[in-house]
C-alpha positions as CSV (number, residue, x, y, z in Angstrom):
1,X,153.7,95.9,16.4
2,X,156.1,93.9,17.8
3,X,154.9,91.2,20.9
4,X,156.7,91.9,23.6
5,X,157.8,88.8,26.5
6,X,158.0,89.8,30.0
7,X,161.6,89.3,30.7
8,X,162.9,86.8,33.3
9,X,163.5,89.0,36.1
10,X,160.2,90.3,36.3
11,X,158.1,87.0,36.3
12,X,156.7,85.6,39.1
13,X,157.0,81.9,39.3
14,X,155.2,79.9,42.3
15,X,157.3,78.1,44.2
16,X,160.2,80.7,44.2
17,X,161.2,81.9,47.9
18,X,159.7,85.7,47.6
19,X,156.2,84.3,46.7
20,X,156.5,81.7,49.9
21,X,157.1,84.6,52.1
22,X,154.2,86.4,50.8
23,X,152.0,83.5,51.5
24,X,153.7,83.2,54.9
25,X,153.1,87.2,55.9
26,X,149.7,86.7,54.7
27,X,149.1,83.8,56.7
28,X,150.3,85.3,60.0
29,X,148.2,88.6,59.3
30,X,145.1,86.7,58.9
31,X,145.4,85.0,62.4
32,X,146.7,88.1,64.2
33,X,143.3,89.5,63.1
34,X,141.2,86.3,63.8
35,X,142.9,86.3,67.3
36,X,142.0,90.0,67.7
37,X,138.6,89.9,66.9
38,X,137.8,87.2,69.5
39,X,140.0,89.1,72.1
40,X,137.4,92.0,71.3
41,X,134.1,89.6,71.6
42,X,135.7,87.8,75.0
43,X,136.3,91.5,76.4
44,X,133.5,93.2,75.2
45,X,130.9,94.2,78.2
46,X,127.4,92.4,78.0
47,X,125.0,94.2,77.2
48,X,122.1,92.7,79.8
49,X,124.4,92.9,82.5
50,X,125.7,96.2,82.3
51,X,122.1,97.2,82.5
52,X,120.8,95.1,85.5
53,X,124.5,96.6,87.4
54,X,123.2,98.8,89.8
55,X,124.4,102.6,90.4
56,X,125.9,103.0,93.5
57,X,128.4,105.9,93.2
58,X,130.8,106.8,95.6
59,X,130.1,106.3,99.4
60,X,130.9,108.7,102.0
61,X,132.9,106.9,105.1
62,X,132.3,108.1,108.8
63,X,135.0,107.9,111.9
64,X,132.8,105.4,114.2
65,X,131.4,107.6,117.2
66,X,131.2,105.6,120.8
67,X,128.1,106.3,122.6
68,X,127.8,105.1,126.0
69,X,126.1,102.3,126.1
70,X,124.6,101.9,123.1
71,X,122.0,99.4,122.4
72,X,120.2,98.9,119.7
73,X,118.1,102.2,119.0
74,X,119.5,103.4,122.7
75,X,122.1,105.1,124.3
76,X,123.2,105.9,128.0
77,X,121.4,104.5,131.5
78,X,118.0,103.0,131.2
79,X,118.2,104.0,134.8
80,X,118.5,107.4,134.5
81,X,115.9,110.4,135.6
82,X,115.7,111.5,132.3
83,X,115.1,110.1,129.3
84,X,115.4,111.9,126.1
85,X,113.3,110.4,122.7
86,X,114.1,111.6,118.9
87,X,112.1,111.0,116.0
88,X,113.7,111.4,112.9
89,X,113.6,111.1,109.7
90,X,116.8,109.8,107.6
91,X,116.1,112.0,104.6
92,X,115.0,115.0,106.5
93,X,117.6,117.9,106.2
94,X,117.1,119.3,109.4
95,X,117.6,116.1,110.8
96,X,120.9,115.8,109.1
97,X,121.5,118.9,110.7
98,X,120.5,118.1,114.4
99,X,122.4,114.9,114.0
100,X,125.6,116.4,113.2
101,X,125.7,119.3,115.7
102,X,123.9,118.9,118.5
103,X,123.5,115.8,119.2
104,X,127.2,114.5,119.5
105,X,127.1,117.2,122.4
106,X,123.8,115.8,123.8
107,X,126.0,112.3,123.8
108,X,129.3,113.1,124.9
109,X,127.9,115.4,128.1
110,X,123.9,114.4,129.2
111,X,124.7,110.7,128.2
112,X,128.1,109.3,128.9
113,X,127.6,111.1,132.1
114,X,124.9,109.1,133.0
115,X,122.2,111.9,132.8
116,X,120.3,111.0,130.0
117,X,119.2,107.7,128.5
118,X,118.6,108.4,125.0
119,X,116.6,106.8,122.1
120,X,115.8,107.2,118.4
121,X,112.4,106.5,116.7
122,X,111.6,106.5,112.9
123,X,109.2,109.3,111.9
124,X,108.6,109.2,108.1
125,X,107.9,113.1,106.8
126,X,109.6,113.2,103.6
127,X,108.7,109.8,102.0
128,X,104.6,109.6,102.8
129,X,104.1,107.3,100.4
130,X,102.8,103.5,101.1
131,X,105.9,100.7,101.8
132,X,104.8,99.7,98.0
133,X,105.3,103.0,96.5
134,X,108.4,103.3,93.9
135,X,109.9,106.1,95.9
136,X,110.1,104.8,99.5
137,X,113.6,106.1,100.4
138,X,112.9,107.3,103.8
139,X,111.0,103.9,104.4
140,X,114.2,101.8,103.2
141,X,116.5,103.2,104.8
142,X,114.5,103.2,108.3
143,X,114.3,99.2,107.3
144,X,118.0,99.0,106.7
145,X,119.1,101.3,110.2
146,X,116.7,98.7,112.4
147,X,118.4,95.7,110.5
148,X,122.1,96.9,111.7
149,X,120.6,97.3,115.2
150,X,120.2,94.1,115.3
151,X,124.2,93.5,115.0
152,X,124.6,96.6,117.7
153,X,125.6,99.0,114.6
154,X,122.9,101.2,114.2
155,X,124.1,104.5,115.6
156,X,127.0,104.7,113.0
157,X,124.7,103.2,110.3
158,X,122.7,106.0,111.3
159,X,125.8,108.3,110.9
160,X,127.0,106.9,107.9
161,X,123.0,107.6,106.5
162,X,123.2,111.4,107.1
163,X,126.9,111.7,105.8
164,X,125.9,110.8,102.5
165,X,122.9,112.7,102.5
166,X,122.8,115.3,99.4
167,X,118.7,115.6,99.2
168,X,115.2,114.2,99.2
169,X,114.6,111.0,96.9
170,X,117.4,111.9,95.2
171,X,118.9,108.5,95.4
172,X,120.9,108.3,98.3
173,X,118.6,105.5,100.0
174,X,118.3,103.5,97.1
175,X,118.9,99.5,97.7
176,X,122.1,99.3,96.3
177,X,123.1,102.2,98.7
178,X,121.6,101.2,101.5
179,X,123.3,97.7,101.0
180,X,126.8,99.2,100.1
181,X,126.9,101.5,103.4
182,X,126.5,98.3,105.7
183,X,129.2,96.8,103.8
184,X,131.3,99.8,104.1
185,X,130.9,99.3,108.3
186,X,132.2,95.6,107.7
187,X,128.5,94.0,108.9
188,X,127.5,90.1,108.9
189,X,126.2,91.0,105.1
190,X,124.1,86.9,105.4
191,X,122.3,88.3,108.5
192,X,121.6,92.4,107.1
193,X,120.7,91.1,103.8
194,X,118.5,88.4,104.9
195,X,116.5,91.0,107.4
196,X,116.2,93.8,105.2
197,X,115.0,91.8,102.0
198,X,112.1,90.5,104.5
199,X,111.5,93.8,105.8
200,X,112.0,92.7,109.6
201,X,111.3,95.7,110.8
202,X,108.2,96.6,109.6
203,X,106.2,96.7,112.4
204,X,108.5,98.2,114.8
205,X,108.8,101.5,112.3
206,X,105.0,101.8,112.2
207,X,104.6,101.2,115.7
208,X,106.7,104.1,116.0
209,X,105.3,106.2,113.1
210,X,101.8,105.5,115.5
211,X,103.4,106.2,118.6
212,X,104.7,110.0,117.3
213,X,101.6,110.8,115.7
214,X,100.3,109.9,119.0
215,X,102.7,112.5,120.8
216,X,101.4,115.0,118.2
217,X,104.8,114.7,116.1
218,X,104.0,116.6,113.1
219,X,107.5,117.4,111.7
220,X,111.2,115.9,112.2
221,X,113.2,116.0,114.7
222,X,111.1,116.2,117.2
223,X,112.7,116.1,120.4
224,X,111.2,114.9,124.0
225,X,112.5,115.3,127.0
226,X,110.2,112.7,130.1
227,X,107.2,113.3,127.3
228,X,107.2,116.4,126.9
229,X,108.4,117.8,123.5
230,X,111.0,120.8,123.5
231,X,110.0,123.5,121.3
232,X,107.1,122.0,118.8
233,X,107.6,122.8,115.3
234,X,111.1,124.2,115.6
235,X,114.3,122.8,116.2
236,X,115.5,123.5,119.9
237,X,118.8,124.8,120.3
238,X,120.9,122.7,122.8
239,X,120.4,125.0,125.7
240,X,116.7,124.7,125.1
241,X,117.5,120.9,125.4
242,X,119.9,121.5,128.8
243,X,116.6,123.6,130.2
244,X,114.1,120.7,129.8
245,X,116.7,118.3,131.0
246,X,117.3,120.2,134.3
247,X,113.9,120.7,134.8
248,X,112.3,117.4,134.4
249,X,115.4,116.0,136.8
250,X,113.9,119.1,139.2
251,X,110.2,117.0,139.1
């Protein structure tokens, strides 16, 4: 059999131009991908941190609510004949509920009239558990509300609580939560941090835990009007409230 030469025209030789633009393309090709795979490693999420980032989900704004005279945990006259005195609980449904019907009407009439001096008290129902027990929601976010009173916010830290209200340790009043609705009102976040990490409040929310038990508060919201509580065990209707109202001013 005959050998047979590869012919000119199909030899490679190094050196010529089409091999040194292979070599080129090559080279380029190679750094595009070192360059991309250290884009991906720069941009990729860490691990550890994306699992310390804490949940907060989406939080519910309110329309600040004026109350005459707030202050603090009060609102209205100090001097007035009656005085009207809540305990609540920030997880409790029916609480929710009280808050966001009948008490704006309590406000804007018996209050910024002058009538009524009004003031809230933690009760905690829903979470019993110790302040060291995992699920302390209800305890939290009693901690947090008393911290914002401190900066005159509590009432619409108190609304913004109950608007994003879904259930009972459910997450709502987690940290995170608590902390992201007291930046959503634009608070001194040095000053509410620094109080609700040491738990400021402590005492004054189990003074007032006592104080209801005391007053033979067995469910929330309890409502009294001079000391005397308006229908126990049930929520009173606001002409229930207008009744007691008009008859301790009678005394």
């Amino acid at each position: 059999m005959d050998n047979i030469m590869p012919s000119s025209e199909n030899t490679v030789v190094a050196g010529e131009p089409g091999n040194k633009r292979r070599i080129i393309i090559l080279g380029m090709i190679m750094v595009a991908v070192v360059i991309l795979i250290l884009g991906c490693i720069a941009t990729a999420p860490r691990t550890q941190e994306a699992t310390l980032a804490p949940v907060i989900g989406t939080v519910y704004p309110i329309t600040p609510r004026a109350r005459f005279k707030a202050d603090g945990v009060a609102a209205g006259d100090p001097n007035a004949k009656v005085r009207i005195d809540v305990y609540e609980d920030f997880q409790c449904p029916a609480c929710r509920d009280y808050t966001q019907s009948l008490e704006p009407q309590i406000m804007r009439n018996e209050v910024t009239s002058g009538r009524v001096y009004y003031v809230f008290h933690s009760f905690l129902v829903i979470d019993q558990a110790t302040w060291d027990s995992p699920k302390k929601e209800s305890h939290q976010a009693a901690n947090a509300a008393m911290c914002t009173a401190d900066q005159n916010r509590f009432w619409d830290y108190h609304d913004i609580l109950f608007n994003n209200w879904t259930g009972e340790n459910v997450g709502d009043d987690t940290d995170p939560r608590l902390i992201a609705y007291a930046q959503s009102l634009n608070l001194d976040m040095q000053k509410f941090n620094a109080c609700f990490k040491a738990n400021s409040f402590k005492a004054k929310i189990d003074a007032d835990i006592a104080a209801g038990a005391k007053l033979g508060v067995d469910g929330t919201p309890s409502i009294f009007v001079n000391g005397v509580q308006v229908t126990p065990g049930y929520m009173p209707t606001y002409d229930l409230i207008l009744q007691a109202v008009s008859a301790a001013e009678a005394k």
